[in-house]
Phi, psi and omega in degrees: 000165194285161173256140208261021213221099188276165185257009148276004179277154178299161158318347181259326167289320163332291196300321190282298189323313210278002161308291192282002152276333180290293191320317173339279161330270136027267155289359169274319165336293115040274174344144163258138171348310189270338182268340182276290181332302180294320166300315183268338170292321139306309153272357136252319199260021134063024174260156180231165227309306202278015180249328178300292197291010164270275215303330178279340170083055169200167181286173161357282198290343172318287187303317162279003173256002184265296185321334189253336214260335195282314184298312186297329178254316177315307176306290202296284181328292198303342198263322167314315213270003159069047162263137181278152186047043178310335223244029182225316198275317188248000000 
């Protein structure tokens, strides 16, 4: 995941990132195995949608769509748990 903690932030901005990052954490738990998977693969290991779907051996629209469906729950949790800017995070 992008790191959520700028090193110019206040002691308040600090807490709430490192909030809305536990929360994050949290909600990827969350995840069923293939949308949690397709999220660290885009947003730590920097792979994009047809390098997912070659190596899983399916197509494209597969992966984007375990990909939009992983985004959709991830966003609706975070905005329940009243995190803020989700959409600047995800």
């Amino acid at each position: 995941m992008r790191d959520l903690i700028s090193e110019e932030a206040s002691p308040l901005e600090r807490a709430a990132s490192e909030e809305a990052a536990r929360l994050l954490r949290a909600a990827m738990r969350s995840l069923p195995d293939r949308q949690r998977h397709v999220i660290v693969l885009v947003y730590e290991e920097d792979r994009s949608l047809t390098e997912i779907a070659a190596g899983w051996r399916v197509s494209v629209a597969a992966v984007s769509q375990a990909h939009a469906r992983a985004l959709r729950r991830l966003r609706a949790e975070l905005e329940t748990a009243g995190v803020g800017h989700v959409h600047e995070v995800l």
